[in-house]
N, C-alpha and C positions, 0 to 999 in steps of 0.2 A: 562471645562466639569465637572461636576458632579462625585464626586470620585476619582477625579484626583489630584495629587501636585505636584509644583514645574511644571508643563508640559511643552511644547515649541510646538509650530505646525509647522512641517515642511510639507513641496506639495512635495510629490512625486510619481504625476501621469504618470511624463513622462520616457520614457525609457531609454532617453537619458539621467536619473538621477544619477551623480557619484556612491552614494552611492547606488542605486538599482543595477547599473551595476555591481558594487562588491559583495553585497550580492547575487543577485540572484546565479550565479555558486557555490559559498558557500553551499546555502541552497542546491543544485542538490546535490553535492559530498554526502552531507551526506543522504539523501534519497537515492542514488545510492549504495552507503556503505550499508546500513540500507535492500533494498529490496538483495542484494547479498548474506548479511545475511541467510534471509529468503528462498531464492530460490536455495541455496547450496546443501541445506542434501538431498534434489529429488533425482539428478542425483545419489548422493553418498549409497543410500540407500542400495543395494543391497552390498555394500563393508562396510559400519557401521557396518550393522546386521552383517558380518562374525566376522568383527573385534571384537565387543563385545559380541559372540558368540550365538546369538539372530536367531530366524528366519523373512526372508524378511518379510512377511506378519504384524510382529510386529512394521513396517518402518514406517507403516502410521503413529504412535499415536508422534513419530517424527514431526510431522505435528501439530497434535491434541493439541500435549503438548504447543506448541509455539502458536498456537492462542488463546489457552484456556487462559495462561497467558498474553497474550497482549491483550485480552478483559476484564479481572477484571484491570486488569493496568491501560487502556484505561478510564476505567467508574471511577476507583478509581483517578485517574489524571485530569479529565476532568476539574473540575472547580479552581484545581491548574493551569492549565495553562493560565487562565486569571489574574489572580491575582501573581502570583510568576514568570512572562513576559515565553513569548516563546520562549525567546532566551535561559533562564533559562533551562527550562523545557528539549529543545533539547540538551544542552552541559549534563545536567546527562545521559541521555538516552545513548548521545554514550558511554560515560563512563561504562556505564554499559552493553551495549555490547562488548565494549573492554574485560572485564572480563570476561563476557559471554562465549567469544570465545575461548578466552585461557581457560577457564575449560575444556570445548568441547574437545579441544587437547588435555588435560590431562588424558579425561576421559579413563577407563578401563573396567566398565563394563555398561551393557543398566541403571540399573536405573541412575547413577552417571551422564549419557550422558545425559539420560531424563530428572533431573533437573536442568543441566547445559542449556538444550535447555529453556527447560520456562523461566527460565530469561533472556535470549536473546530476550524472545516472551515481559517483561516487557520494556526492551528497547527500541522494535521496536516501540511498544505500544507510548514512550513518544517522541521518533522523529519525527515522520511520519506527525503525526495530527499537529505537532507545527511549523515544518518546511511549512506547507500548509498553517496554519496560520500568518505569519509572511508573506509570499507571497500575502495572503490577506489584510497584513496592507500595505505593499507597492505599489501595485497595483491598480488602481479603477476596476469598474465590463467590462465595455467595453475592458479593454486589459488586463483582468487579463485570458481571455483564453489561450492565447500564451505565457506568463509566467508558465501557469500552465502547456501549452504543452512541455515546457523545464525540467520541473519535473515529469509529468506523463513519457516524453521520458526518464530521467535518469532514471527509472523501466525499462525499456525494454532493454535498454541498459544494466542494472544488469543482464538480462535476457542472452544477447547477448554475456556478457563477464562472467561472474560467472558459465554458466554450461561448456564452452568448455577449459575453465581455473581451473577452478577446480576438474576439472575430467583429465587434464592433471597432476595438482599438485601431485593430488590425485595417479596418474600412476607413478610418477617420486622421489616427498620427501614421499610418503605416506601422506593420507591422514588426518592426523593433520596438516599440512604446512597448507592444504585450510584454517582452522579455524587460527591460528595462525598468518597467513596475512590480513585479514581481522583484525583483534585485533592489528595489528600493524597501519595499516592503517585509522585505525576510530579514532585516535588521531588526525590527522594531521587537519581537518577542525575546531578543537575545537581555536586554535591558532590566522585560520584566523574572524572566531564568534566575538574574543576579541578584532580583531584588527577593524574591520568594524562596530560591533557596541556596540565600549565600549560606557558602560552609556548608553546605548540606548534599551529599552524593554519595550514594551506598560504593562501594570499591570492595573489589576482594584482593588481599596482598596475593598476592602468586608473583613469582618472575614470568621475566616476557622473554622465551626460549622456542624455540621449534618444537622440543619434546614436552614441554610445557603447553606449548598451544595442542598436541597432534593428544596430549589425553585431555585437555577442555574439551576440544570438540567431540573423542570416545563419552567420557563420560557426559558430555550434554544427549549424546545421542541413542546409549546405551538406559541412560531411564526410561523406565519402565514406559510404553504408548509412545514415547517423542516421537520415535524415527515412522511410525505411521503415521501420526498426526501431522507428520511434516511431508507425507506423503500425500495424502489428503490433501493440505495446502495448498500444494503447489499445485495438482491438478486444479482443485477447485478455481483458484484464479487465474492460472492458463485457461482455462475454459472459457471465463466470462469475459476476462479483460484483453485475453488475443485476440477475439472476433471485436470487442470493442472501440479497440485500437485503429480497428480498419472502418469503423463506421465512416467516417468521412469521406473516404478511398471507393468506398461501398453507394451512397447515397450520391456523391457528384459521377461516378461512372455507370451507376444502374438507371439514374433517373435525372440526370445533366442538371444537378440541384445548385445555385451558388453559393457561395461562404456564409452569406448570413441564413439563406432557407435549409443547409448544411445544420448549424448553429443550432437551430432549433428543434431538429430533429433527434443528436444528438442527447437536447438539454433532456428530452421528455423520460429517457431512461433514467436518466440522472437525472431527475425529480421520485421516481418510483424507488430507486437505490435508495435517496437518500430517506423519507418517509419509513422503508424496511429497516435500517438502521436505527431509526428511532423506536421503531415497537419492536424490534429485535432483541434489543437488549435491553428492553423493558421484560419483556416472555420467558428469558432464556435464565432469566437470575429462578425464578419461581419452577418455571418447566425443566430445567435441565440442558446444559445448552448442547449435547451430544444430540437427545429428543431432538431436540428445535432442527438442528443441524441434518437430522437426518427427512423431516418431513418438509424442510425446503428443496431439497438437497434432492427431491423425484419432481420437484415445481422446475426445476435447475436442469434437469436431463429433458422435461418435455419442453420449453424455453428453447434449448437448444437446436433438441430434433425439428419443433416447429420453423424455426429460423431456415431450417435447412432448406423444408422444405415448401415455404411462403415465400422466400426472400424474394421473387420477381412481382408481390404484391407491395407496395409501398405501406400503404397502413396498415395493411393484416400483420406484415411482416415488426412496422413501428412499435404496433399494440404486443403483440409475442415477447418482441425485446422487453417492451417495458415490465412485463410479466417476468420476466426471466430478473431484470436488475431490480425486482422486487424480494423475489429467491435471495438472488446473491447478498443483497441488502443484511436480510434478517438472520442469514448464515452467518455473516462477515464476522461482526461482532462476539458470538459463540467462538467462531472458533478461536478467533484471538483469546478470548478470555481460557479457554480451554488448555492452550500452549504456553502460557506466562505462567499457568497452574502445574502444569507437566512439566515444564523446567525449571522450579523450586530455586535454591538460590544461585543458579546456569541462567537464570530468564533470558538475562541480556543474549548467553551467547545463544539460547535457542533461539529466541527471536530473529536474533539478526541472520542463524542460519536458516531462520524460514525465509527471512526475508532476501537472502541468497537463491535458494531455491529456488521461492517465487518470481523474481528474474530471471532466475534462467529459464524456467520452465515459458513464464512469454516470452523470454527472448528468441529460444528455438520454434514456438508455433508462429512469431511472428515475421518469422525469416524463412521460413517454410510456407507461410500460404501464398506467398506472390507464385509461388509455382503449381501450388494448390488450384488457385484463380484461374490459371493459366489452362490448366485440365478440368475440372471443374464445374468452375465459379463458386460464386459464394455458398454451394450447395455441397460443395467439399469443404468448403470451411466449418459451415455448420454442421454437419457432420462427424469432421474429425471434433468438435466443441462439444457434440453429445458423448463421443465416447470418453474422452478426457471426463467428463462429471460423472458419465456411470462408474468409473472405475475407480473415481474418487471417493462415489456413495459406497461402494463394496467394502473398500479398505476400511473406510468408518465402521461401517454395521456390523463389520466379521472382527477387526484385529483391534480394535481402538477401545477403551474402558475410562467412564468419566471419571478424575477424585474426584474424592472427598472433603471441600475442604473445612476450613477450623476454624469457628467464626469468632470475631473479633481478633484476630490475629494479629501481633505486632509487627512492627518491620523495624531493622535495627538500621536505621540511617548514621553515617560518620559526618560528625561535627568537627570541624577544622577550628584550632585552637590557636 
């Protein structure tokens, strides 16, 4: 292949492949680590702000800060990860959430927390996308849904064990233990990466230039569906994870709930999310994950609108949600699988520009609805969340075309010599 040296082609279409069997749980732990990360400081929000003697309302930019920095990360990384392999890419990332974390413990006052969170936001930034890419080398397009339902589910599972764990930690060592285990813990897959694929990380020679990078990102973006599909994206998850992000904010201010009956509430979507991830991408390999994507994807708009307009009901409002991260669940998965497919051998840098976008796009709804609330309430939040998904389902249905892809497909991995 073109750009390529020293190469070796290995097939590894099928699932019953040694070495996919090993890497794939690999890849999850660290996605799983990585979204635990991210979905922590929600529940903890209202004990942060005491801690570093801030008011709650100043909780969200907690949010803000860590997408804000995993979207310049993201766009600034994008075309490093084809070229410096994604195996690469993913072992800094956790490394530098490992650090991340342990600052977050250290910290003492709100700025020091706030730029210790951004760099956890560049970490996530270089995991996330790479980790989905390397799924994509292994994988062909027909059974890369159910692989990717085993990574869209380790998020939900993040979801299911990081708020009612961490809001215990948080109750029992204080609330630095939550960051401090995480930071201990995001080591441990760096170990098995070495062990599974020493020498092994797809790379495309190119130099690393300005003009170099500025036609990576034309031409990732100029193939044929991307630039919708990354359109789609980003709404799709500003919709679901901006309003999610405030559940905490939402549930201790609407109904004066504490950290642990917070904890719980929280977990119940993320039990529904994660379940949808698992039959999602069990469906989407057989049905079509475009189909799958577009009949969640009106489950996603009325989720939304319900929220909007229940939210002063505690459980009518719970049960909606959980309906809604049911949706998003069995979407998630499709789409990823759908985007590794449309940026063919660009994966890495598609990805990582979705997963640019995808921050920024919460970054902006979630710096935006403290003022939303403010006029509002959570009924403008919910709101602006329906239209963000309707316009999300449009772009799919009108401008978006699934491939085709090419079963048993090989991927050519570089062997280091």
């Amino acid at each position: 292949m073109p750009g390529y040296e020293n190469t070796v082609e290995l097939s590894l279409p099928q699932d019953d492949n040694k070495q996919t069997s090993k890497v794939l749980p690999v890849l999850v732990v660290c996605v799983f680590l990585t979204v635990v990360d991210f979905l922590l400081v929600g529940p903890l929000i209202p004990v942060l702000m005491d801690a570093v003697t801030s008011s709650v309302d100043r909780g969200g930019f907690l949010i803000s800060i860590y997408t804000l920095f995993a979207t310049i990360a993201a766009l600034c990384g994008a075309p490093l990860s084809d070229r410096w392999g994604h195996k690469n890419m993913l072992i800094g990332g956790i490394f530098v959430i490992a650090l991340a974390d342990i600052l977050m413990g250290m910290s003492s006052s709100y700025t020091h927390f706030l730029l210790a969170r951004g760099l956890a936001g560049i970490g996530g930034a270089l995991v996330v996308p790479n980790a989905f890419a390397l799924v994509g080398d292994l994988f062909p397009y027909e059974r890369r849904g159910r692989a990717m339902g085993y990574m869209t589910g380790s998020m939900g599972l993040a979801g299911v064990v990081a708020i009612p764990l961490g809001t215990m930690i948080a109750s029992i060592l204080g609330w630095q233990w939550s960051f401090f285990l995480v930071s201990l813990l995001a080591v441990i897959p760096v170990a098995f990466l070495y062990l599974f694929l020493n020498g092994r990380h797809k790379k495309i020679r190119k130099p690393i230039t300005l003009g170099a990078y500025a036609r990576e990102f034309s031409e990732a973006i100029n193939r044929p569906y991307v630039l919708f599909t990354l359109i789609c994206t980003s709404l799709w998850y500003a919709s679901y994870l901006g309003v999610y992000q405030y559940l905490g904010i939402y549930y201790a201010k609407s109904f004066s709930l504490n950290i642990q009956e917070v904890g719980v509430m929280i977990l119940l979507p993320s039990l529904t999310y994660l379940v949808g991830t698992i039959v999602g991408g069990r469906i989407s390999d057989r049905t079509g994950k475009k189909r799958l994507i577009i009949i969640v994807g009106l489950g996603a708009i009325a989720g939304a609108l319900g929220f909007a307009v229940f939210n002063q009901h505690l459980h009518l409002a719970t049960g909606i949600f959980m309906f809604w991260g049911a949706c998003y669940g069995v979407g998630d998965s499709s789409f990823l699988a759908l985007i590794s497919e449309l940026g063919g051998e660009s994966k890495g840098t598609v990805l990582s520009i979705n997963t640019a976008i995808m921050y920024g796009a919460i970054s902006i709804t979630t710096a935006i609805y403290p003022s939303v609330m403010v006029w509002k309430g959570f009924t403008g939040v919910g709101l602006i969340s329906t239209l963000l998904a309707l316009i999300s389902f449009l772009v799919l249905n009108y401008f978006v075309r699934e491939p085709k892809g090419q079963k048993n497909q090989p991927v050519e991995l570089e062997v280091s010599k």
